[in-house]
N, CA, C and O atoms as a GROMACS GRO file, in nm:
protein
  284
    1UNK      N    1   7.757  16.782   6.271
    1UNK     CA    2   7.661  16.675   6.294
    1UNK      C    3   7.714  16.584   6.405
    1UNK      O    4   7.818  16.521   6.383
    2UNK      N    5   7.647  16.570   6.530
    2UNK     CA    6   7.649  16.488   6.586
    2UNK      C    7   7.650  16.295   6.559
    2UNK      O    8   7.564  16.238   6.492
    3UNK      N    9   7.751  16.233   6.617
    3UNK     CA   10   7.779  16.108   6.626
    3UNK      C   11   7.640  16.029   6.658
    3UNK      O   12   7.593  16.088   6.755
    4UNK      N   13   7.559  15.931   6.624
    4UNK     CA   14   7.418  15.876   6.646
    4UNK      C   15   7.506  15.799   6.747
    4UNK      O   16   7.619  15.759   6.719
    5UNK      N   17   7.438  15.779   6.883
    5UNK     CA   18   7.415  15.739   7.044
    5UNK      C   19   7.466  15.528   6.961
    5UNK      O   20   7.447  15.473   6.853
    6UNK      N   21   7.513  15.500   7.055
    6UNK     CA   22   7.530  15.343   7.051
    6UNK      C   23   7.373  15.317   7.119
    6UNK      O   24   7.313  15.360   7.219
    7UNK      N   25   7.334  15.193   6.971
    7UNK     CA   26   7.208  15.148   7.047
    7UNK      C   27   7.197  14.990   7.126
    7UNK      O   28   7.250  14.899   7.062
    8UNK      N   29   7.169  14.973   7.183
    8UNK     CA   30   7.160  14.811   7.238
    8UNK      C   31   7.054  14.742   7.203
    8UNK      O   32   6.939  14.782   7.220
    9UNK      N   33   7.091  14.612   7.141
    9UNK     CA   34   6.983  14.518   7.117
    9UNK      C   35   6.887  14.505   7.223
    9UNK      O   36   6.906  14.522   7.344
   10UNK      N   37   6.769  14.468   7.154
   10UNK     CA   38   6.648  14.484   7.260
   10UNK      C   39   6.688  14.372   7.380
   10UNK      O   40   6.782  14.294   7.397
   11UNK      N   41   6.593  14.399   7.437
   11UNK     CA   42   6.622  14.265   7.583
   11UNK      C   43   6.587  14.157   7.530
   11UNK      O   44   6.539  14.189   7.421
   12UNK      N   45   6.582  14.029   7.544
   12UNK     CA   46   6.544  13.909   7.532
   12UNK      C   47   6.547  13.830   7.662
   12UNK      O   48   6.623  13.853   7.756
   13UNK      N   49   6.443  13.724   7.655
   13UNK     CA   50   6.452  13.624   7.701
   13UNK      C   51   6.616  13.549   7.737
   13UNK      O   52   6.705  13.595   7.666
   14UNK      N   53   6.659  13.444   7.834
   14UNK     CA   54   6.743  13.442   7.885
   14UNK      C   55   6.754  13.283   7.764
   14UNK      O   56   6.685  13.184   7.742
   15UNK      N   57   6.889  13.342   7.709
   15UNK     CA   58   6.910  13.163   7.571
   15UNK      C   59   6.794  13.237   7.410
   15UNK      O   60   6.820  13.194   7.297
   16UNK      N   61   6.682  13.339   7.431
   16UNK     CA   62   6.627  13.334   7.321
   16UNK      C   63   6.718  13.394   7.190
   16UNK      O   64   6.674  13.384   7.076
   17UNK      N   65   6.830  13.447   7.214
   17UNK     CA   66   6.972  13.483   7.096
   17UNK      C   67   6.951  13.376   7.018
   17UNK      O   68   6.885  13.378   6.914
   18UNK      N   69   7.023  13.251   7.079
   18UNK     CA   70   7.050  13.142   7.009
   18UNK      C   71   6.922  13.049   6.967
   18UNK      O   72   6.943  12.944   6.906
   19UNK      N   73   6.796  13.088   7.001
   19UNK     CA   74   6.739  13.023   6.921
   19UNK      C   75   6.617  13.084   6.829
   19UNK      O   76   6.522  13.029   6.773
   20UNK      N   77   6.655  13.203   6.836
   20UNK     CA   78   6.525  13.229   6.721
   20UNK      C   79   6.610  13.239   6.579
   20UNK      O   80   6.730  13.228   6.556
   21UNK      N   81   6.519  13.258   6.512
   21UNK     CA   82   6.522  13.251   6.334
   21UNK      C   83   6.613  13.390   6.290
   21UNK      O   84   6.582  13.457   6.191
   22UNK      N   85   6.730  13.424   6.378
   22UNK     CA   86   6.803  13.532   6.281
   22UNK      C   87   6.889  13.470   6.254
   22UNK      O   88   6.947  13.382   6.317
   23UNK      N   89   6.915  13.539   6.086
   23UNK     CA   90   7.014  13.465   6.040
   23UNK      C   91   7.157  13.476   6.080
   23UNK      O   92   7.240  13.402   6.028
   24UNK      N   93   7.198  13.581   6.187
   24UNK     CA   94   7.298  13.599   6.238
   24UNK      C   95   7.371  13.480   6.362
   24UNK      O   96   7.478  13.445   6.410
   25UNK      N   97   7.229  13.456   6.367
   25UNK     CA   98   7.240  13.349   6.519
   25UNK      C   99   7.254  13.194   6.466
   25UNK      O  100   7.336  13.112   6.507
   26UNK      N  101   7.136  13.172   6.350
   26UNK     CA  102   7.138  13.012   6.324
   26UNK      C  103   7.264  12.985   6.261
   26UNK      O  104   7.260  12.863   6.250
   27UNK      N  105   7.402  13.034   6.200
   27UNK     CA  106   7.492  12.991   6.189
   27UNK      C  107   7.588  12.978   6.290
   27UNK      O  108   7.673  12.889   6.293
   28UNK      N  109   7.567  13.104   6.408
   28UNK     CA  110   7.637  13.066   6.549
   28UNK      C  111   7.636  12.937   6.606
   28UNK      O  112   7.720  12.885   6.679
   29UNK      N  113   7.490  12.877   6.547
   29UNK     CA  114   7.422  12.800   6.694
   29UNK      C  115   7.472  12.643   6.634
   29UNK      O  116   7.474  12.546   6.708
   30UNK      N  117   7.513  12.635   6.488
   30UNK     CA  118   7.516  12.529   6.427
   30UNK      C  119   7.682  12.530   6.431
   30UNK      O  120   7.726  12.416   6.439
   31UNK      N  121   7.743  12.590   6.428
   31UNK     CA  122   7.894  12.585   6.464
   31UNK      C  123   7.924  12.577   6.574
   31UNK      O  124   8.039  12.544   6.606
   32UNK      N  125   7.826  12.605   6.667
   32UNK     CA  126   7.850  12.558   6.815
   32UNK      C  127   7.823  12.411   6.881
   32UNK      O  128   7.863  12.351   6.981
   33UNK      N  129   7.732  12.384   6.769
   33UNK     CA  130   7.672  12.236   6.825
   33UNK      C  131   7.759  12.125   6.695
   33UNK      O  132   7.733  12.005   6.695
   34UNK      N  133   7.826  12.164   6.627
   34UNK     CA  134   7.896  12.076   6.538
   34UNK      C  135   8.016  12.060   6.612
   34UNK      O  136   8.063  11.948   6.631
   35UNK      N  137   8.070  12.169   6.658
   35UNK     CA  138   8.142  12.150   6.720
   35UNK      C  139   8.185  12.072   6.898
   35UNK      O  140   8.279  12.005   6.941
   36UNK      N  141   8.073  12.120   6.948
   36UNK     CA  142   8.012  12.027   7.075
   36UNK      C  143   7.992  11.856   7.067
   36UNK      O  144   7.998  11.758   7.142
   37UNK      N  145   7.962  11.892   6.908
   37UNK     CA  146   7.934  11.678   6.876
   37UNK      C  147   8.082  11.625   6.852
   37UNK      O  148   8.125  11.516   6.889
   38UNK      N  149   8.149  11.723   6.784
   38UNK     CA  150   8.280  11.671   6.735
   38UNK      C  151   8.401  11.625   6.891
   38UNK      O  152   8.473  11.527   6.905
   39UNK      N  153   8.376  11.751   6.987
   39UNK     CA  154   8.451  11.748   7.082
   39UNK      C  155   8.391  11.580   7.147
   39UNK      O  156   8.476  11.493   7.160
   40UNK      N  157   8.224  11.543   7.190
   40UNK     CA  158   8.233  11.431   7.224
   40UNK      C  159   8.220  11.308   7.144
   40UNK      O  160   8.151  11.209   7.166
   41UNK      N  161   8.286  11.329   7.063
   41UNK     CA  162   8.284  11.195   6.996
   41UNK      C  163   8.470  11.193   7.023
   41UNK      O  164   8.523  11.082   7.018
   42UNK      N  165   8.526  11.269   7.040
   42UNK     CA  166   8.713  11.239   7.039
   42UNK      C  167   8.700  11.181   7.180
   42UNK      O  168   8.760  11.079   7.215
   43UNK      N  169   8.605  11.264   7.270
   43UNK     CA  170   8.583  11.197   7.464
   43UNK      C  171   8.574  11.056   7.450
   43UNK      O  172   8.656  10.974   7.491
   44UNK      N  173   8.447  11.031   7.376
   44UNK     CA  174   8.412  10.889   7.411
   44UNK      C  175   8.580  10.781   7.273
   44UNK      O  176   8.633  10.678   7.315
   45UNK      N  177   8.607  10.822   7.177
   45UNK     CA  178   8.715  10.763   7.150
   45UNK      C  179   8.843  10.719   7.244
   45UNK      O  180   8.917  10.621   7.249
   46UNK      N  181   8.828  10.879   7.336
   46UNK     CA  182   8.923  10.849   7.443
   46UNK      C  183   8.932  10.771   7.534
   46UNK      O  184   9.034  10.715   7.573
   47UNK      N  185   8.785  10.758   7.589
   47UNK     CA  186   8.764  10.658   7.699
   47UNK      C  187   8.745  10.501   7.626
   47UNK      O  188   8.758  10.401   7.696
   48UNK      N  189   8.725  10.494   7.535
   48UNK     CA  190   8.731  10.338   7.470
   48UNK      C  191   8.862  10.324   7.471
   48UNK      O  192   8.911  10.238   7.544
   49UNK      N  193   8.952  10.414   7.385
   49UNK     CA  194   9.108  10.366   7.449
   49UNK      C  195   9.134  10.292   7.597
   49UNK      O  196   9.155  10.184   7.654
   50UNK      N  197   9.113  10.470   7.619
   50UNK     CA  198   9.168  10.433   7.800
   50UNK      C  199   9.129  10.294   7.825
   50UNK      O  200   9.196  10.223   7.899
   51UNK      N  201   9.045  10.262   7.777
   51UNK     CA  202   8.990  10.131   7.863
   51UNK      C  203   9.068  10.001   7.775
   51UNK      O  204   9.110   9.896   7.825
   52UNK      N  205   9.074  10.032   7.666
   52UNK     CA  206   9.153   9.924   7.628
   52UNK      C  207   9.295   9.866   7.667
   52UNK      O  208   9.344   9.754   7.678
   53UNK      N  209   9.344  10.015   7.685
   53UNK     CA  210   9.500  10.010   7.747
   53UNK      C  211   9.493   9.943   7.898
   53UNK      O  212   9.555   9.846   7.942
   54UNK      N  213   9.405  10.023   7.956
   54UNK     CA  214   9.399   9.997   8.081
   54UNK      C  215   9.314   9.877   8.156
   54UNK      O  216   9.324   9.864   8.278
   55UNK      N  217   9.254   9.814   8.100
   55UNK     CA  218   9.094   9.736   8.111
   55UNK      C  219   9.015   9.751   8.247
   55UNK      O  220   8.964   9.661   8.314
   56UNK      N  221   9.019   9.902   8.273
   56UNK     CA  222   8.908   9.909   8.315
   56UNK      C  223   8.833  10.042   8.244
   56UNK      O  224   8.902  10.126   8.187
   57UNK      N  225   8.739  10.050   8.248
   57UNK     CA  226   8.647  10.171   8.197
   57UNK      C  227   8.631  10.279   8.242
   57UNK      O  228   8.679  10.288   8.356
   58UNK      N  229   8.576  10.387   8.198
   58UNK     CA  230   8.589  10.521   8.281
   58UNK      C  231   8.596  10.574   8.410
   58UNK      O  232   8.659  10.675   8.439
   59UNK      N  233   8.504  10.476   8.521
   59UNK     CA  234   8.512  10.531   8.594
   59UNK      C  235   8.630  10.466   8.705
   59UNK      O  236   8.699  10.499   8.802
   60UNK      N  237   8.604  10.369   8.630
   60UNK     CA  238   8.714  10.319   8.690
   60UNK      C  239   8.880  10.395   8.722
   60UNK      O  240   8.936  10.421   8.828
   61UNK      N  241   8.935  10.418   8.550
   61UNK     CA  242   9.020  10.489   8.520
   61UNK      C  243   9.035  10.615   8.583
   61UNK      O  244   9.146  10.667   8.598
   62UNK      N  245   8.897  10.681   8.632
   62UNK     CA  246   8.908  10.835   8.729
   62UNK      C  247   8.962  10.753   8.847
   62UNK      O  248   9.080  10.767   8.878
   63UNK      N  249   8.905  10.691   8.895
   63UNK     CA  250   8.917  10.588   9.041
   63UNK      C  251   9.074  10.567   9.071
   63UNK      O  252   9.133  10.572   9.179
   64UNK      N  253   9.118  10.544   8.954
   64UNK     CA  254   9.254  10.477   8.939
   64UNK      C  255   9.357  10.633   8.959
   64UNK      O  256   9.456  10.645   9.031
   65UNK      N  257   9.292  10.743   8.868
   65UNK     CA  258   9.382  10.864   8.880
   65UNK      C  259   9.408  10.885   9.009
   65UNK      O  260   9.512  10.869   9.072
   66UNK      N  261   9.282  10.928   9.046
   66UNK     CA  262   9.199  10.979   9.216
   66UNK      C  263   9.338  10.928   9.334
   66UNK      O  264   9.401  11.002   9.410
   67UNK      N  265   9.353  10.783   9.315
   67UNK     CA  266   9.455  10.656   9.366
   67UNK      C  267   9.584  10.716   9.376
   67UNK      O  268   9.626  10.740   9.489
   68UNK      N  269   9.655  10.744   9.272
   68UNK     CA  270   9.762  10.814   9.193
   68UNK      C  271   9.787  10.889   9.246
   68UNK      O  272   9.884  10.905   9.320
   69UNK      N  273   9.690  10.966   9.214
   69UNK     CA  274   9.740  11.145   9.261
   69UNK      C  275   9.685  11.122   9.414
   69UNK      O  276   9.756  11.208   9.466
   70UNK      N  277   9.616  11.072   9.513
   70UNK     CA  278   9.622  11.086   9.673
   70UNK      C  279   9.783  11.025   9.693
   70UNK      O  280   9.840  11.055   9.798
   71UNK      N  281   9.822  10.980   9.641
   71UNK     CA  282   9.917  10.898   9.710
   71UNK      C  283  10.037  10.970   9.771
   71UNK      O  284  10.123  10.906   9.832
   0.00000   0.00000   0.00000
């Protein structure tokens, strides 16, 4: 008996993976975006630091690297 051929998921739309109703995908898509919220909420913790240490605010603080590192 022959080995059955590898089949490929049908084509889709370009992003439609992650958002239709399989249940394979809606737990992808929710561990991806829990995780996406988690990563910017430590960003913006960071830049409230930075700014506290430093008193100026984000863009400033790039401004200030930018300064730094040309020098």
């Amino acid at each position: 008996m022959a080995p059955e051929p590898f089949r490929y998921e049908p084509l889709e739309r370009f992003g439609e993976g992650l958002t239709t109703r399989r249940p394979w995908n809606t737990s992808a898509l929710a561990g991806v975006e829990r995780l996406n919220g988690r990563v910017a909420m430590v960003g913006f913790a960071a830049a409230v630091v930075g700014e506290l240490i430093t008193g100026h605010g984000p863009a400033g603080q790039l401004l200030d690297l930018l300064q730094w590192y040309l020098r």
